[in-house]
Every structure is written in C-alpha cells, then in structure tokens.
N, C-alpha and C positions, 0 to 999 in steps of 0.2 A: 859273642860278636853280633848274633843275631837281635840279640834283644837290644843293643847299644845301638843298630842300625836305625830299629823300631822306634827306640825313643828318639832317636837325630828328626826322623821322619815326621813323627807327632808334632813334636817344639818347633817345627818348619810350618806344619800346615796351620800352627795357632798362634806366630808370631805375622808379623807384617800386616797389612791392612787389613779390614775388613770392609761389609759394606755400610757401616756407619762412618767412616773417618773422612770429616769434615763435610760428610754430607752428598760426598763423590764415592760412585761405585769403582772398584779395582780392580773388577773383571768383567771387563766390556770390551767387545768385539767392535767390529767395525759400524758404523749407523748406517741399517735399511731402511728401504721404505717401502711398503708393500700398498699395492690398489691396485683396483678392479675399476672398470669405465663402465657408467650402466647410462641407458638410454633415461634422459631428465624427467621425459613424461609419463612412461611404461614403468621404468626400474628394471626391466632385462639387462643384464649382464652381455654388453657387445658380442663378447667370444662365446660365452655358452649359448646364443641363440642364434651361432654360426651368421651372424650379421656379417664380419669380421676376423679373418683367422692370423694366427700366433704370428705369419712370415709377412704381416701387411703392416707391424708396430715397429717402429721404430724411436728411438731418444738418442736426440743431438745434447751434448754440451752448449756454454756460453760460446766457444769458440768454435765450433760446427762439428766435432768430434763425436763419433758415435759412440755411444754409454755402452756397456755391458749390461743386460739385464738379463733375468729369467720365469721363462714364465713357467706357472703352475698350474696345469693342465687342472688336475683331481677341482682344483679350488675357484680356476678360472682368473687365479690375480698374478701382476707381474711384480716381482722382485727387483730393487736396483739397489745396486752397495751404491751409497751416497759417499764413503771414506773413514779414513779414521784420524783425521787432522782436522782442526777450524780453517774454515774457508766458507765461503758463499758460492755457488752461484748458479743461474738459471737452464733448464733442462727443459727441452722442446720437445711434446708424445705425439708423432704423427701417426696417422690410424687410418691407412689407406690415401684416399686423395680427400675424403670428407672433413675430418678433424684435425684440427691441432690444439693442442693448448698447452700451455706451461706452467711449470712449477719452480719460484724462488724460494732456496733455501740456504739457511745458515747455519754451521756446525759450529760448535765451541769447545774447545780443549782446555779440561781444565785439572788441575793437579794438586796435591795435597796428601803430606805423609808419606811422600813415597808411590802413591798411590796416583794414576793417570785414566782419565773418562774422556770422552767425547758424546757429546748429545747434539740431539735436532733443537736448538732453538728457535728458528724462527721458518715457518712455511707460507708461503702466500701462490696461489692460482691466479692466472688470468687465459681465459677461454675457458675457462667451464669453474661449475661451483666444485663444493668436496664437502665432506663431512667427516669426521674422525669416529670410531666408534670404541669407546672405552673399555669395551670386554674383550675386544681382539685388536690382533696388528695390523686390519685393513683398513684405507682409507677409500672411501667411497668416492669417485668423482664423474661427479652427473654431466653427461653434454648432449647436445642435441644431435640425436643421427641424422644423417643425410646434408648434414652442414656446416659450418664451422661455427 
C-alpha cells in the first residue's frame, strides 16, 4: 500500500503544468514589489542613514486606502504585495512631510493548460526616478531629500 501510495504521489507531482506550458509559470504567488528610496545626489539609503524612520512611510491606494507593506530592517527596503489578480492601479509613498511620489502599475492574469500566473506588466513613477536592477528584487528609487 505503501508503495501504491508512492507511485500515486510521483505521477501527481509529474503530471499537470510545468514551468514551460505556454510560456506561463504555474507556481506563482502573489506580485511584490520591493524598494529602497536613496537620496538622488549622495545614494544613501533614507532609512539606513536614519534621515527617516520605518513609522514616518506610508502608501495610499488610488482610492486613499492604506497598503499593507513591510519593511525590512537587515536590507533597508519595503515590501508591498501589489495582488494576485490583473488590475492597475496607482500607490502614493509618503516619507514624512518631505516626499511623495507614486508608482503606476499594471498586473496581468493570464492562464494556460490549466495553469494560472500573474505578472507586473507595466510600472511607471512620477515624483522621483527608479531604476530596476537585474540581479536582485530591488528597485532603486532616487528622490531628492528635504523636498518633494
């Protein structure tokens, strides 16, 4: 029985998608988005040069709702589950009384085989730049301190 249990088990984890089928991954969590705010002209990191602490950030939704995020102390960048449905829409970072700036984005749900992904399609800033960096999950987003 044991062994009949084994094989049920195996032909389960080697049937159903994988991650080639159609080109959509089939085991994907919700879409975050992780970053760190550094100062445009230094590159300090706001928080690690205690400019700015953890209880002064806040993100609004499009509708004035406050996000859930988390920050990560060791790393100095905050985490936001963005969802795991397609939707758009825009999120407000205020950073004490100095900064604001936002980030539009768009998720896309898409399906195939069985198999169901959501990805970040489309990002765009306004009040500060950003920069992506390809070896890791942070996104860099430059603003000037002491102002908006």
């Amino acid at each position: 029985m044991k062994r009949v249990f084994t094989l049920l088990l195996v032909l389960f984890a080697f049937t159903g998608c994988d991650d080639t089928d159609g080109g959509i991954l089939c085991e994907t969590g919700p879409v975050g988005f992780t970053f760190e705010v550094v100062n445009e002209t230094t590159g300090d990191n706001l928080f690690e040069n205690e400019l700015f602490e953890e209880n002064q950030l806040q993100i609004t939704n499009s509708d004035g709702e406050a996000v859930v995020f988390d920050y990560e102390t060791d790393r100095n960048v905050v985490n936001v589950l963005l969802g795991w449905e397609s939707k758009s829409d825009v999120y407000t970072v205020t950073i004490g009384d100095e900064i604001t700036f936002n980030f539009a984005f768009t998720l896309k749900k898409s399906s195939s085989g069985g198999c169901t992904s959501t990805k970040l399609t489309e990002l765009e800033m306004s009040g500060a730049t950003y920069e992506t960096n390809e070896t890791s999950d942070v996104t860099t987003i430059f603003v000037s301190a002491g102002g908006k």
